[in-house]
N, C-alpha and C positions, 0 to 999 in steps of 0.2 A: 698390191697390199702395202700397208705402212705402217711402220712402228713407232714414228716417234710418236703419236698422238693416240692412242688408245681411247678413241671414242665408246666403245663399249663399256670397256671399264670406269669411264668417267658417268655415266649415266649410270652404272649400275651404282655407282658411288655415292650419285646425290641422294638416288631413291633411298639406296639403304640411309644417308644420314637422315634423312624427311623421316624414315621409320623407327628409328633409332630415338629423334625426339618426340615423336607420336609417342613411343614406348618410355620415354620417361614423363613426361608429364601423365600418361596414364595411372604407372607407378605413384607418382605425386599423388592424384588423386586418392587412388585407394589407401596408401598409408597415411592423408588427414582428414580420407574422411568429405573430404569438400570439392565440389567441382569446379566449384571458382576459388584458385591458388593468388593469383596474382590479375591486375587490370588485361593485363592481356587475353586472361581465357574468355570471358565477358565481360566486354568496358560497363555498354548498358543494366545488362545486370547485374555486377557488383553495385552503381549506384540505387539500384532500387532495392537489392538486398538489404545493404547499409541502411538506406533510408527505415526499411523495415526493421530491420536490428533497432534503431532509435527508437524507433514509435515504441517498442516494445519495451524497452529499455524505461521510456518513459512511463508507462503505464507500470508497470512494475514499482515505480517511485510512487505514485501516484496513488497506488493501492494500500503500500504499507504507510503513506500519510493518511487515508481511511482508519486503516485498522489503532491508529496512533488515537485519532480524531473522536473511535469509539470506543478506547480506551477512556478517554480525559470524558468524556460523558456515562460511562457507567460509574469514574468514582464520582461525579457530584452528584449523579442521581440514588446511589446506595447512600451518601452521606444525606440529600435531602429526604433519602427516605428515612432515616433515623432521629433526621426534626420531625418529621411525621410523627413517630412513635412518638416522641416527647410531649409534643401537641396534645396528641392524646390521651397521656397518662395528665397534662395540664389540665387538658378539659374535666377528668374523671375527679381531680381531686377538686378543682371549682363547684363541682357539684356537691362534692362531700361538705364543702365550706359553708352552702348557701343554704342548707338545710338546720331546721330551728334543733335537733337532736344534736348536731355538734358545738364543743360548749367555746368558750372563747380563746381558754387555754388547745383547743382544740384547733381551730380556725391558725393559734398563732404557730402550731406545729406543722399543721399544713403547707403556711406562707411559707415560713425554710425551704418546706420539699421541693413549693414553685419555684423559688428562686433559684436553689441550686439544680434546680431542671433547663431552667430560662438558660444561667450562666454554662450550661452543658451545650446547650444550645448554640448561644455563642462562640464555646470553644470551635465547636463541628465548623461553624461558617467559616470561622479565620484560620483553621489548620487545612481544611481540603483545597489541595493544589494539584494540579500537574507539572511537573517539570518548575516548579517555580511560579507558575501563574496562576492564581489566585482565581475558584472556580463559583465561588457562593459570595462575592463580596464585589461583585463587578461594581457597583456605585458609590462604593465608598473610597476613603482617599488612598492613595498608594497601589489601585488598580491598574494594571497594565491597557488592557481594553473593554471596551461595554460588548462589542462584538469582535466574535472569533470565526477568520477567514481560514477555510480551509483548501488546501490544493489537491482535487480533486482528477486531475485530468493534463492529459498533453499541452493542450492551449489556456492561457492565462485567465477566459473567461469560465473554466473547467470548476468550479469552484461551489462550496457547501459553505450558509453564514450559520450562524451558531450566536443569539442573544443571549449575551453573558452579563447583562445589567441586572445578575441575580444578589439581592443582597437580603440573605435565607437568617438575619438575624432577628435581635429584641429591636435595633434603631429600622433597621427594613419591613418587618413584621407589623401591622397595623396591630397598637394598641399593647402590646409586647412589652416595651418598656415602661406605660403605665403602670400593666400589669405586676411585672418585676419591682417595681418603687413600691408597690400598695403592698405587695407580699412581703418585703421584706422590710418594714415599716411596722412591724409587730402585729398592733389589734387595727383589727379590720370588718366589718360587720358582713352578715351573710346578704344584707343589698350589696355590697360590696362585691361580692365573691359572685352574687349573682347576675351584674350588668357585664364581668369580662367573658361570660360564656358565649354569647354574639364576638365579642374582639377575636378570638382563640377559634369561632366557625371560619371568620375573615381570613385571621391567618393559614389558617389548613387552605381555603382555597387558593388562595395567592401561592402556598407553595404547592398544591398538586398543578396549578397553570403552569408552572416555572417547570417540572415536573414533565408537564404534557409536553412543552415545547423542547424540550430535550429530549426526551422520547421522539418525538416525530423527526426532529433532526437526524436521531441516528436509524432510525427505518430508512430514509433517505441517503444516508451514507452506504449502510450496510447492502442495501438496494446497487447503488453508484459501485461500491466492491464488487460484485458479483458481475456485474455487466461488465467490470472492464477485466475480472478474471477470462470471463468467457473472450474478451477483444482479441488478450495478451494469448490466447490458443491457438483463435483464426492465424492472429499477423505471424506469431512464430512456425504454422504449418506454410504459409504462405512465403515466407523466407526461406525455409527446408528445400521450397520444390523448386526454386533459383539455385540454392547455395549448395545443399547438401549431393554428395553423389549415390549414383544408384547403382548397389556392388553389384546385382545381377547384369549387368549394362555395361558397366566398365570393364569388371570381372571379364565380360564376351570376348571386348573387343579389348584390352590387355594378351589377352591370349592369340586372340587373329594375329597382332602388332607382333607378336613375339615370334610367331611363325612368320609373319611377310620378312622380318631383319635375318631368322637364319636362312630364308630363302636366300633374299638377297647379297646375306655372306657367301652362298653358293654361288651364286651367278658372280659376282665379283672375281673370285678366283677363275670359274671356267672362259671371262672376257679375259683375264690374263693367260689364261692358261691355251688360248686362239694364238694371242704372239710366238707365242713358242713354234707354231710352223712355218712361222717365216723361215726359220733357220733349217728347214729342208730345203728351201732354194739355195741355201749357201755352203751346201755339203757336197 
């Protein structure tokens, strides 16, 4: 028998240390939550976690530039709807103009009306912005762009255009500034009043087109939001079942771990506790 070398207790010592760190990286676990702490618990899969975190990460950006995108499109199109109305009440008084029952003091009270509806008109085009860029006026001077790039997506070709060469005014509007000059130019006859009724169908269409193509743009964003809502679900359940820990699981075997260490504090002591008969051979 031999005592300087306590082989027993040297075994029983490494195991209990191997359980000992089993038993706190387990603890680790459950108090964050995560099963991958550090590169060591999974090299492999912390990088594809991470990788997944990005994607995610990215789409998340990429959504509320959507949501930005159909903001800055519902104000030009509320505003071009309200050239709309204007349009309209223009067309309604051209009529009142061209008819032989209104007199000429009549016709000249009318033209006012056009003109300060035209010049309402104008204001709408040059005040609606987002953020500063200028959303009915794309072809006039002082325009940032004719088209608006939007970022859509992770990779750079991810992307929604938006034809912003809208210029929803009297100089963009076919026949608009005619109109305005001849309205507000005093007496005007009812052939007058009755050849800009065609100019005034012109310009409603041009702006319900401008109208249409901003609409479709954003069915096409709103569509593009939705789809990578649902992406940003998949990749983060997908991340979860690498990253995240599973407290029924750990919970187990935390608890196994916690019995193998008091075990092994018992065994410890009883290989110490062998030496101790040596000392019946030396009595």
């Amino acid at each position: 028998m031999r005592i300087n070398t306590n082989i027993a207790a040297l075994t029983a010592q490494e195991a209990n240390t191997n359980t000992n760190n089993n038993l706190r990286n387990s603890l680790e676990r459950l108090s964050s939550g995560l099963k991958i702490n550090k590169a060591s618990d999974d090299a492999s899969g912390l990088a594809i976690a991470d990788k997944l975190r990005t994607q995610a990460s990215s789409i998340k950006q990429a959504i509320s530039n959507g949501n930005s995108a159909v903001s800055l499109i519902q104000i030009a199109d509320k505003a071009m709807g309200e050239q709309s109305n204007i349009l309209d009440m223009v067309k309604q008084k051209l009529i009142q103009a061209a008819t032989a029952t209104t007199s000429a003091e009549g016709r000249s009270a009318i033209g006012k009306d056009i003109n300060k509806l035209l010049t309402q008109l104008n204001g709408i085009a040059s005040q609606t912005n987002y953020n500063g860029i200028s959303l009915l006026q794309g072809a006039s001077a002082g325009a940032t762009s004719e088209t608006l790039t939007f970022q859509m997506g992770e990779k750079a070709s991810n992307t929604a255009e938006l034809n912003a060469s809208v210029q929803s005014n009297t100089s963009g509007l076919t026949g608009m500034n005619t109109l305005k000059a001849a309205a507000s130019g005093g007496t005007w006859s009812t052939a007058e009043a009755r050849a800009f009724m065609d100019d005034v169908d012109t310009a409603l269409n041009q702006l319900n087109e401008w109208r249409s193509d901003f609409g479709s743009t954003q069915n096409q964003i709103e569509s593009g939001i939705r789809n990578m809502m649902t992406q940003v679900t998949n990749i983060k359940a997908a991340e979860s079942v690498i990253r995240d820990v599973d407290y029924a699981e750990e919970s187990a075997n935390f608890n196994k771990q916690n019995i193998v260490s008091q075990a092994g504090t018992y065994a410890m002591s009883q290989a110490n506790q062998v030496q101790q008969n040596v000392l019946r051979l030396l009595q």
